[in-house]
NUPA-472365 format. One record per residue (C-alpha): residue in three letters; x, y, z. Coordinates in steps of 0.25 Angstrom, whole numbers, padded with zeros to 4 digits, always signed. Layout:
ALAXYZ
...
REM end
This chain:
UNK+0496+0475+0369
UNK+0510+0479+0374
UNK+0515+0474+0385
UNK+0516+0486+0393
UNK+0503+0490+0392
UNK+0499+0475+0395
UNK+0507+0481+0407
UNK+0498+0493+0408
UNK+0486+0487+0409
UNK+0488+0480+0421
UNK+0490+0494+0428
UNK+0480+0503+0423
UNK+0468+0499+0431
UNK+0476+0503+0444
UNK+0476+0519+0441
UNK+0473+0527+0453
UNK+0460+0536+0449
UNK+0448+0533+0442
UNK+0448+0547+0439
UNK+0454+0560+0439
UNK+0451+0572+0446
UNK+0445+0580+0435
UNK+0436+0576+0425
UNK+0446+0576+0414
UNK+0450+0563+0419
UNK+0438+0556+0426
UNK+0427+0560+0435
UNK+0429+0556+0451
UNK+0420+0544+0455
UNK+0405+0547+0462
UNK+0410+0541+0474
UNK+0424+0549+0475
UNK+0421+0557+0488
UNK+0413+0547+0495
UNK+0413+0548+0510
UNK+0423+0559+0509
UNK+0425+0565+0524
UNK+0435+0578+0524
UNK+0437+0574+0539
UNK+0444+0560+0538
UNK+0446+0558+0524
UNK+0439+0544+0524
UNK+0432+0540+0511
UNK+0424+0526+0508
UNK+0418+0521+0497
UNK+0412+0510+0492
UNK+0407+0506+0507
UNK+0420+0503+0513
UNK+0427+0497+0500
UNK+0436+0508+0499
UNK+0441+0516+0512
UNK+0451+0529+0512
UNK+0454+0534+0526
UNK+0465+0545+0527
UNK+0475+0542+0539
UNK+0486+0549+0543
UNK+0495+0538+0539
UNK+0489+0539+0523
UNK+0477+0532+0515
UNK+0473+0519+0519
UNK+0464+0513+0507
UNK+0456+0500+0510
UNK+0450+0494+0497
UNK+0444+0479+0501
UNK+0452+0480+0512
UNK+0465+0482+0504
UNK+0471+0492+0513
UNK+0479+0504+0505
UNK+0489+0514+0513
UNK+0492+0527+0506
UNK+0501+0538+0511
UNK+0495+0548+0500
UNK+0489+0558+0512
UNK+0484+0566+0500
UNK+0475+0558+0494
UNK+0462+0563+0500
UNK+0451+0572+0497
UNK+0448+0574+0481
UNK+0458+0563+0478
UNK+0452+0552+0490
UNK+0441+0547+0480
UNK+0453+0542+0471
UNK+0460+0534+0481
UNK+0457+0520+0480
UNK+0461+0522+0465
UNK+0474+0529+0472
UNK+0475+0516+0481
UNK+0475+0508+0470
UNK+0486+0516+0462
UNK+0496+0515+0472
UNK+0492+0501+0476
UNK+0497+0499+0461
UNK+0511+0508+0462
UNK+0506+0517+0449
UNK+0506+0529+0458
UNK+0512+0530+0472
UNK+0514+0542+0481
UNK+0523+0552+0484
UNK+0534+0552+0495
UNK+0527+0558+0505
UNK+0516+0551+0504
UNK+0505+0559+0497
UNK+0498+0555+0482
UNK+0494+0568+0476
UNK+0484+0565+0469
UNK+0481+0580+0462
UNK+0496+0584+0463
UNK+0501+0584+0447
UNK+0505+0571+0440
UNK+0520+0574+0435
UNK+0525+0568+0422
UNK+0535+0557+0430
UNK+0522+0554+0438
UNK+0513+0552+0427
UNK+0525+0541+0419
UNK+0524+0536+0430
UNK+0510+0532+0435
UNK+0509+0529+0418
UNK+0521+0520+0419
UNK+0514+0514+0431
UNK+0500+0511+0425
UNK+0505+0505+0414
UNK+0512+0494+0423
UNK+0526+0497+0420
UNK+0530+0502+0435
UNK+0538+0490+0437
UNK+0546+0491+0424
UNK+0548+0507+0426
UNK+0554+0504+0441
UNK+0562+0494+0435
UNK+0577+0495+0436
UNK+0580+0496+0422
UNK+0569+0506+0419
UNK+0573+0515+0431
UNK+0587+0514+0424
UNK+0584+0521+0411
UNK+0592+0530+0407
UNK+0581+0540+0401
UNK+0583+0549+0390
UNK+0575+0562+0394
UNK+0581+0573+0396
UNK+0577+0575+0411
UNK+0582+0561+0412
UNK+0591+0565+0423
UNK+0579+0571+0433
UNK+0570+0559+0431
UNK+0582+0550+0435
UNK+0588+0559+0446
UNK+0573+0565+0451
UNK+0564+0554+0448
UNK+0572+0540+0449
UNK+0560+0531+0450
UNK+0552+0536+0438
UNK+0564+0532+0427
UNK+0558+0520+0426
UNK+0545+0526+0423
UNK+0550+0535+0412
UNK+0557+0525+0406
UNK+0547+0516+0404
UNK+0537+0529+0401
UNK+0547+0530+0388
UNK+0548+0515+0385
UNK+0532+0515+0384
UNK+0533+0527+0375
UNK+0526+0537+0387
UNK+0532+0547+0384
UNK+0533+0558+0370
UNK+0544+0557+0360
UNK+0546+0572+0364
UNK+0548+0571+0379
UNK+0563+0572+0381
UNK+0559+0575+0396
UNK+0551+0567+0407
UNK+0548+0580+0416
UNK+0547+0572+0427
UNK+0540+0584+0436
UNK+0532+0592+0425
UNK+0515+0588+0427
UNK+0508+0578+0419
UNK+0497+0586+0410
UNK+0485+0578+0405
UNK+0492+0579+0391
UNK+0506+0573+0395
UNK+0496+0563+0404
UNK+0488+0559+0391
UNK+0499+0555+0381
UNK+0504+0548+0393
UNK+0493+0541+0394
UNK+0491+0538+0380
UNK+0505+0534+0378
UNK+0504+0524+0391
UNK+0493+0516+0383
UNK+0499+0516+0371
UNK+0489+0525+0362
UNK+0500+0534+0355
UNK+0497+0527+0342
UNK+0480+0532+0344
UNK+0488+0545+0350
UNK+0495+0550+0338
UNK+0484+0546+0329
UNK+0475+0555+0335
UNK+0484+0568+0334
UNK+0475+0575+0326
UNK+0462+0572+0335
UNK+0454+0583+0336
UNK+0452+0587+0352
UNK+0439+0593+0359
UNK+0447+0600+0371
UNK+0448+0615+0371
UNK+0462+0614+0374
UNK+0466+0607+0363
UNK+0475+0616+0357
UNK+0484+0614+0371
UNK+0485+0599+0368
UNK+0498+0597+0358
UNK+0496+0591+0345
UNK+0504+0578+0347
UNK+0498+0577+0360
UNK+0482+0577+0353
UNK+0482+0561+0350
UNK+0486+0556+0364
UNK+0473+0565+0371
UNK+0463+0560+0359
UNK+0467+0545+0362
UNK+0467+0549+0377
UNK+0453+0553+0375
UNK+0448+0543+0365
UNK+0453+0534+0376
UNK+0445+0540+0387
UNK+0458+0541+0396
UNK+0456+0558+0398
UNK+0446+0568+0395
UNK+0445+0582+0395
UNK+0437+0593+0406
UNK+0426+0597+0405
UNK+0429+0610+0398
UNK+0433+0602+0386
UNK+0448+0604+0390
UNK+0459+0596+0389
UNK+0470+0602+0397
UNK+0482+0596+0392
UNK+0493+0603+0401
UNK+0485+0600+0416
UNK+0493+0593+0424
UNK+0488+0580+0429
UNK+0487+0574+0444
UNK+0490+0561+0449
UNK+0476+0556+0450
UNK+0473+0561+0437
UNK+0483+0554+0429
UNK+0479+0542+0436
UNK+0465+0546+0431
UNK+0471+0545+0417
UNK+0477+0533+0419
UNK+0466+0527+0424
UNK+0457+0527+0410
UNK+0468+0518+0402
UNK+0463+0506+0408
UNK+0452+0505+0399
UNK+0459+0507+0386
UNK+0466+0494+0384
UNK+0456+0481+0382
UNK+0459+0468+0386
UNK+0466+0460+0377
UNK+0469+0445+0374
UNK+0481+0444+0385
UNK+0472+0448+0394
UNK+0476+0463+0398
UNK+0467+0476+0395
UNK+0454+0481+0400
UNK+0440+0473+0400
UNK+0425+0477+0402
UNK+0414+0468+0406
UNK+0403+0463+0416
UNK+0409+0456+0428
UNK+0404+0440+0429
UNK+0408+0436+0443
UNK+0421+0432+0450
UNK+0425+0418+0454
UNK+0439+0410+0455
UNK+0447+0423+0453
UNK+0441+0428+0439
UNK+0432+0437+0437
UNK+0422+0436+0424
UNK+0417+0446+0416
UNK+0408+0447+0405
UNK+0415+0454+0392
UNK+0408+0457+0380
UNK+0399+0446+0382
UNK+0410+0437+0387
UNK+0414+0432+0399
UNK+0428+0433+0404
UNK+0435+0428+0414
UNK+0447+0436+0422
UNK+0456+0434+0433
UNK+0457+0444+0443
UNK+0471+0450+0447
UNK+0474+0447+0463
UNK+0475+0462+0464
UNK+0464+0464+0455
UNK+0458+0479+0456
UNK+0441+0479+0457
UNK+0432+0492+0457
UNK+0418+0494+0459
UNK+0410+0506+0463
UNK+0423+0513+0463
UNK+0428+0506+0472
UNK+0438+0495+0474
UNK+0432+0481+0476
UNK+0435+0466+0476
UNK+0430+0457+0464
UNK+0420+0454+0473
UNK+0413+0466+0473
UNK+0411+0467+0456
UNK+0398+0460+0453
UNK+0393+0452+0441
UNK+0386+0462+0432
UNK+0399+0474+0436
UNK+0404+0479+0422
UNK+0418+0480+0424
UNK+0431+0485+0418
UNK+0443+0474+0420
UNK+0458+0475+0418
UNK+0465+0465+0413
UNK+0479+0461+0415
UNK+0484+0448+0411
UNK+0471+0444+0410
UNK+0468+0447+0424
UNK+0457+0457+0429
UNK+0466+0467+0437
UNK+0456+0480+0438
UNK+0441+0478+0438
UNK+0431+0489+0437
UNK+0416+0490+0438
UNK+0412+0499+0429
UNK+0398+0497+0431
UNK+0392+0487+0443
UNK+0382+0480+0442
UNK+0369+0479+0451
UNK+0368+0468+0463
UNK+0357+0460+0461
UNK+0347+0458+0472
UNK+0344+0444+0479
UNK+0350+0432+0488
UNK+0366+0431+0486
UNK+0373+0419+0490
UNK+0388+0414+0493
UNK+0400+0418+0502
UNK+0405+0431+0507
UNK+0419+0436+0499
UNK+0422+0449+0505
UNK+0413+0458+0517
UNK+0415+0473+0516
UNK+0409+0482+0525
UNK+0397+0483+0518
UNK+0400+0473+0507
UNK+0398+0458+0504
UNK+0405+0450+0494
UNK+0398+0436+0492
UNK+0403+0427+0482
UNK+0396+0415+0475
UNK+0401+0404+0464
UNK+0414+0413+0465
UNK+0407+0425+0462
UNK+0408+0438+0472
UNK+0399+0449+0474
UNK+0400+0461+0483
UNK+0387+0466+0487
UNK+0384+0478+0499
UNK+0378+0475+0513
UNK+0366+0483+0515
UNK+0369+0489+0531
UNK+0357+0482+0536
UNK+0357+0469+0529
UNK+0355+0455+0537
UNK+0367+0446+0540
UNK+0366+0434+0547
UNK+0379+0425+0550
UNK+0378+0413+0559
UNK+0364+0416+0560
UNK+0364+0429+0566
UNK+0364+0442+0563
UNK+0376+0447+0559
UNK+0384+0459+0553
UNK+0389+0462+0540
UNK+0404+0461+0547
UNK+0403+0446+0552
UNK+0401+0440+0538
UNK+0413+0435+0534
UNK+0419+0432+0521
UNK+0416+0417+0517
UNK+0404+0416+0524
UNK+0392+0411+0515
UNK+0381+0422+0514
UNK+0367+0421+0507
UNK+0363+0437+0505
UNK+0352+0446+0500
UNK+0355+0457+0491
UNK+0344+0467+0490
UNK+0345+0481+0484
UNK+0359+0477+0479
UNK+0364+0475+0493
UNK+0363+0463+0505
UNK+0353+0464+0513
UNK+0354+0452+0521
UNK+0367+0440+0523
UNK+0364+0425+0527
UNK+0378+0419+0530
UNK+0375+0403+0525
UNK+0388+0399+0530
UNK+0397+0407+0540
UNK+0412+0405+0536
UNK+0422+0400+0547
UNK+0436+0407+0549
UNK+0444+0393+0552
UNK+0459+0396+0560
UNK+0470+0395+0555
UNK+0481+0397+0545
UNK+0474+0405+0532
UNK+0483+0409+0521
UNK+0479+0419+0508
UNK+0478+0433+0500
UNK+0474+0447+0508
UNK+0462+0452+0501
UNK+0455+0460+0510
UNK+0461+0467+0523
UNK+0448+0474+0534
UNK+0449+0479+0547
UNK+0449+0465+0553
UNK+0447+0457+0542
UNK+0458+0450+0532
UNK+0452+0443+0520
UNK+0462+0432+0514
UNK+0460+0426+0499
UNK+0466+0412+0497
UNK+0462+0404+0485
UNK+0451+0414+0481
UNK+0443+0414+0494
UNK+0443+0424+0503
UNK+0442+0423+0520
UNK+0440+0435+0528
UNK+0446+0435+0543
UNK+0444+0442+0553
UNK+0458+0446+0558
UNK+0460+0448+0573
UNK+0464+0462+0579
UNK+0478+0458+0585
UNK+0481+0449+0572
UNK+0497+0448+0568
UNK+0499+0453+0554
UNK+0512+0451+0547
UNK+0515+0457+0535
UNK+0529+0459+0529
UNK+0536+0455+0542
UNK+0529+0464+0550
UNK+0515+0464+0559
UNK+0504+0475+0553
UNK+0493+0477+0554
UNK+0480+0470+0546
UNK+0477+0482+0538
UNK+0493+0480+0532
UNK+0490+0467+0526
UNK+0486+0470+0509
UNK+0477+0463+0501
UNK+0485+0453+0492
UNK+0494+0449+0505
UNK+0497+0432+0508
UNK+0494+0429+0520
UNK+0493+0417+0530
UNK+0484+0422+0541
UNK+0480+0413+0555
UNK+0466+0414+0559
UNK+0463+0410+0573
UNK+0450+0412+0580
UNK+0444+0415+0566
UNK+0452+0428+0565
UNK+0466+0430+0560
UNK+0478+0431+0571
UNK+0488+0432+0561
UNK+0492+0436+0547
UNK+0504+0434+0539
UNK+0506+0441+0528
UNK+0515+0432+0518
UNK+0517+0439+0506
UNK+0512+0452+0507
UNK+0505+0459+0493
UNK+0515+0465+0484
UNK+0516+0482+0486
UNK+0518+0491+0475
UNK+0522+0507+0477
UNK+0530+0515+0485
UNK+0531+0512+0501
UNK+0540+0520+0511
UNK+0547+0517+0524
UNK+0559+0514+0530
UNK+0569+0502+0529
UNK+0569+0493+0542
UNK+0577+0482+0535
UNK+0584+0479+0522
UNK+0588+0464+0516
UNK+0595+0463+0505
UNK+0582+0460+0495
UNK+0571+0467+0503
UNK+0569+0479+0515
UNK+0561+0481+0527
UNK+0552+0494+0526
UNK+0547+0499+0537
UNK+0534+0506+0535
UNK+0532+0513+0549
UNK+0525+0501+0555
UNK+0530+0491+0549
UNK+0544+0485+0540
UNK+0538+0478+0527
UNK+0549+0470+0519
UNK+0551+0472+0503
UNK+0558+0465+0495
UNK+0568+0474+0485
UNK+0568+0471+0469
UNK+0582+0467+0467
UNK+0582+0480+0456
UNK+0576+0489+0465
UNK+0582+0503+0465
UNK+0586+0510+0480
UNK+0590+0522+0480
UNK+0595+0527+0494
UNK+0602+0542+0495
UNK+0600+0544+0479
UNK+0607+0532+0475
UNK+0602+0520+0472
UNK+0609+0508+0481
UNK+0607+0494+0483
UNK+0596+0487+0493
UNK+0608+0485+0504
UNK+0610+0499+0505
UNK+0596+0505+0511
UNK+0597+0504+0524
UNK+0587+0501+0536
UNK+0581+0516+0541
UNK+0580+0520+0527
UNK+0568+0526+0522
UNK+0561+0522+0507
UNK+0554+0523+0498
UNK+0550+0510+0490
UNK+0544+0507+0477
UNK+0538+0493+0478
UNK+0533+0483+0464
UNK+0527+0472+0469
UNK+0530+0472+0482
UNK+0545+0475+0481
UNK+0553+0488+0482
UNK+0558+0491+0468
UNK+0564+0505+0472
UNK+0567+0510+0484
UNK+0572+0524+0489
UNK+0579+0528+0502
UNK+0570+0541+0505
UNK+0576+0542+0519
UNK+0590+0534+0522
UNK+0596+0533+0533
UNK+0611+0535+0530
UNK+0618+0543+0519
UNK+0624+0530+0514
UNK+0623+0521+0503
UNK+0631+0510+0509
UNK+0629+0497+0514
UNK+0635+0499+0526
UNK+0630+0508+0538
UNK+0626+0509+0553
UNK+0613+0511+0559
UNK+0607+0514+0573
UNK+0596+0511+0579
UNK+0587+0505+0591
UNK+0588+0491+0594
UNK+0574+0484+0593
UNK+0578+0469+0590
UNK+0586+0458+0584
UNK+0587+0445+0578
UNK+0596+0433+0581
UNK+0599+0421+0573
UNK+0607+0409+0581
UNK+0613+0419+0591
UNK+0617+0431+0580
UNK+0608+0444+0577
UNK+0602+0444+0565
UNK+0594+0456+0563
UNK+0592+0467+0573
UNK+0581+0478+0573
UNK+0584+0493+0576
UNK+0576+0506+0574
UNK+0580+0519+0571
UNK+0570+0532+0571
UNK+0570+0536+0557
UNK+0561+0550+0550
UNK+0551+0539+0548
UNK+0549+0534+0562
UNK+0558+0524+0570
UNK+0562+0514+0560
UNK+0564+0499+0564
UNK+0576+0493+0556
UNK+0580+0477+0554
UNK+0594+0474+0550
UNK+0600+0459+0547
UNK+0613+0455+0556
UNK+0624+0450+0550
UNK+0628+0436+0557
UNK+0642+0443+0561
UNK+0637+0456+0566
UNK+0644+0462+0578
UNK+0637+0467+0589
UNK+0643+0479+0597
UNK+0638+0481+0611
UNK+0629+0471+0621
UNK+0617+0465+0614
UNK+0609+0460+0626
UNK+0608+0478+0630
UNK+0599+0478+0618
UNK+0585+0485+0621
UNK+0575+0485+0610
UNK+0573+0502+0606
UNK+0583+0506+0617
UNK+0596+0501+0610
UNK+0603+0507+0600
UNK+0612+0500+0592
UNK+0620+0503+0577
UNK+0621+0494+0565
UNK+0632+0493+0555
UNK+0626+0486+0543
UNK+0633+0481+0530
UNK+0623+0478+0518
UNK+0611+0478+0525
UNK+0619+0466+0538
UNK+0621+0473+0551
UNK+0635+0471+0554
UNK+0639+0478+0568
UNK+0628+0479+0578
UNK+0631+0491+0590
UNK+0625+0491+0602
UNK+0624+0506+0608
REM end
């Protein structure tokens, strides 16, 4: 297997829908539409596991407490009952938004977007954003508006040709013209490396009435992509070779490749089986009659019930379709879950959702549903669902396939202090951190301080995946840190507060968060591409982030004309710094389109200062900057 498509496989179990919109690409889920209220736009499935709330600032996705802003005001309605696959895409950077702000689920895929997402699911969108590939010089003849129009997607159609996505006969990209279902099929085909079963099967005999409207050459890539299950035709036995294709529905074909590629013997493909159990980090499952160990991937994607679940909630019995990236599970789906089994249940609590119970024994979980009016007695009284915690050693009955009635044996104990670990689960009140493969719940205390990336947020800021070092006092946490936060991937906007000379401050309209830059990271900044030293505090971006790092940045709204290093600034005075008797940074805010703006800028150690210092008043001051290379070297006081 080659390695790009080694590459490949550990991408294609993140697309963004299960299923199209029509049935030529897969049938909507029974549960899409669940709960659906026209009034407030709120859906839940799943009891609580998934919840979608439409606010005026965007859509806020909590799956297992991993909270998920999107600003895509238009996802709702018809297009609500894909979003958790949508919150995942994004999540994985293989398809972001638009400028201002909205997804477009049903607008018309165009043929830059779909080399793109193609690019993207075969795992190559580090390499395509690449400062080698974005140099290529391309050899189509609309070359010249893909680099002047579309800079960012050189990359992409460079490394569409190197993999061979494209005809021998395309002299042009067409960056703008629609995808049709045809164009999207070779893709598709080309993209797992079925051209050799393509052009064996020219002269396959197709069933569609509109046959005769599908090109000769073009009749091998839709037999294979049949053969292979990854489209189908309607229901009016049509084919409809020239219909243009939406953006959930190519994510709808991209979705079906995941199962064409088995696991092989270095340990990346696809893998179906009965799942065994989970302990120590591996899950086991039964495979031909064989039982295989796996690893889990820390970012490991589980559904169930189609839903998004933890490990926890797969049950021994589950059949389940895995894939396998460097011999670690990194997608699991249930394909078909098996029945709990009634009787008395025994170990410690893992995980309490609003009506859920995850109890593990012998390293094993098992999520199981609380039946509203079932018995729970803690510290030998009565209790409710809401004071177990996690940790505590339960004996339970499970009647009906669901808990009837909880015996706590042994009540845990929050100890203070200092606590250390992993994010892995964020509630309204409550943090869960992991250290060493055990997980605490903590109650965290309304007026907590929480500090991530230099600045105090709020609870529901903190991501699953972040370190942390917590201090608990009174049994509830006072204080988080967040140490090093979970890397991001895909586009964020705001304004710069700060720049350094190998990272920027941006702010985000509450708060500045601090990324580090690639040292090959293109900025460009009034059309031209410039240097880090010359984006200046007050612009606003546009930033592509791998990783946790800003790998492109683009100066959507700067603040002066110039490309220099050099330039003045005004502002409000809001503070300053001093290191053995010299300023060394000071603080200014300036109202910008965006809101009012607050700016940091470092101090050069022999800065002049014009004007009395001790008359400075915090918001009332105004004062000019004359900064050189990012250093503030003449500081005037108006």
């Amino acid at each position: 297997m080659s390695m790009w498509k080694k590459t490949m496989i550990s991408c294609l179990a993140f697309s963004l829908v299960a299923g199209g919109a029509t049935s030529a690409f897969a049938a909507k889920p029974e549960w899409a539409g669940k709960g659906k209220d026209k009034d407030d736009v709120k859906f839940e499935w799943d009891d609580d596991k998934f919840e979608y709330k439409d606010e005026a600032r965007g859509i806020h996705v909590e799956v297992n407490g991993k909270k998920i802003e999107l600003k895509f005001d238009d996802v709702r309605q018809e297009s609500a009952w894909a979003l958790q696959y949508i919150a995942e895409l994004v999540k994985r950077g293989v398809f972001t938004g638009y400028e201002d702000g909205s997804f477009r689920p049903n607008q018309k895929v165009t043929r830059i977007e779909a080399i793109t997402a193609a690019v993207r699911q075969m795992g190559l969108r580090a390499q395509a954003e690449s400062a080698a590939e974005m140099a290529t010089e391309l050899n189509f003849k609309d070359a010249d508006k893909i680099e002047k129009k579309y800079p960012w997607a050189v990359g992409y159609v460079a490394v569409a040709v190197e993999n061979d996505l494209f005809l021998e006969t395309e002299s042009e990209v067409q960056p703008e013209k629609p995808a049709d279902r045809l164009w999207s099929t070779i893709l598709l085909v080309k993209a797992l490396g079925l051209e050799g079963e393509a052009k064996a099967k020219m002269n396959a005999e197709l069933s569609f009435k509109d046959k005769k409207e599908i090109p000769a050459g073009a009749v091998g890539y839709v037999a294979v992509a049949l053969e292979k299950g990854l489209i189908t035709g309607y229901e009016n036995n049509t084919f409809r070779p020239n219909q243009p294709v939406t953006r959930a529905e190519l994510a709808a074909i991209l979705d079906r490749t995941g199962d064409q590629i088995p696991e092989d013997d270095s340990g990346f493909g696809q893998v179906t089986g009965t799942f065994a159990g989970y302990a120590n980090g591996k899950a086991t499952l039964t495979v031909n009659g064989k039982s295989v160990s796996y690893t889990l991937a820390s970012d490991v994607t589980v559904l169930r019930n189609n839903a998004l679940v933890g490990i926890g909630a797969v049950l021994p019995g589950d059949r389940v379709s895995a894939v396998v990236s460097n011999g670690a599970i990194i997608f699991l789906n249930v394909t078909q879950a098996a029945a709990v089994t009634d009787g008395q249940k025994m170990g410690a609590i893992t995980k309490i959702d609003s009506n859920k119970l995850t109890i593990a024994k012998d390293g094993v979980a098992t999520e199981y549903t609380v039946k509203s009016d079932a018995t729970i007695i803690r510290n030998n009284a009565s209790a409710t669902l809401g004071a177990l915690k996690v940790g505590d050693q339960v004996t339970v009955i499970v009647s009906g396939g669901v808990i009837v009635h909880v015996n706590v044996t042994t009540a845990v104990t929050v100890t203070d202090g200092q606590k250390t670990g992993t994010v892995t689960a964020i509630g309204t009140n409550k943090l869960t951190l992991t250290k060493d493969g055990v997980a605490t719940e903590y109650t965290v205390k309304s007026d907590a301080v929480i500090v991530r990336n230099n600045a105090t947020v709020a609870l529901s800021a903190l991501k699953a995946g972040d370190q942390v070092t917590a201090v608990v006092a009174g049994g509830v946490i006072v204080h988080v840190s967040v140490t090093q936060p979970v890397a991001e991937n895909g586009q964020v906007t705001g304004v710069v507060s700060a720049v350094y000379a190998d990272k920027i401050d941006l702010w985000n309209g509450s708060a500045a968060v601090t990324y580090a830059v690639e040292t090959n990271a293109t900025i460009v900044r009034n059309g031209v591409t410039v240097a880090l030293n010359v984006v200046q505090p007050g612009d606003e971006v546009s930033v592509l982030l791998v990783n946790g790092k800003v790998l492109h940045l683009n100066v959507t709204d700067p603040v002066s004309d110039n490309n220099v290093g050099v330039y003045t600034v005004e502002g409000k005075y809001q503070s300053h710094r001093t290191s053995n008797g010299k300023v060394t940074q000071i603080t200014i805010s300036t109202v910008q389109s965006s809101g009012v703006v607050t700016r940091i800028y470092n101090v050069s150690p022999d800065a002049v200062v014009n004007g009395n210092a001790l008359t400075l008043e915090k918001g009332v001051s105004d004062v000019e900057l004359l900064v050189t290379n990012q250093v503030v070297n003449v500081i005037t006081i108006k």
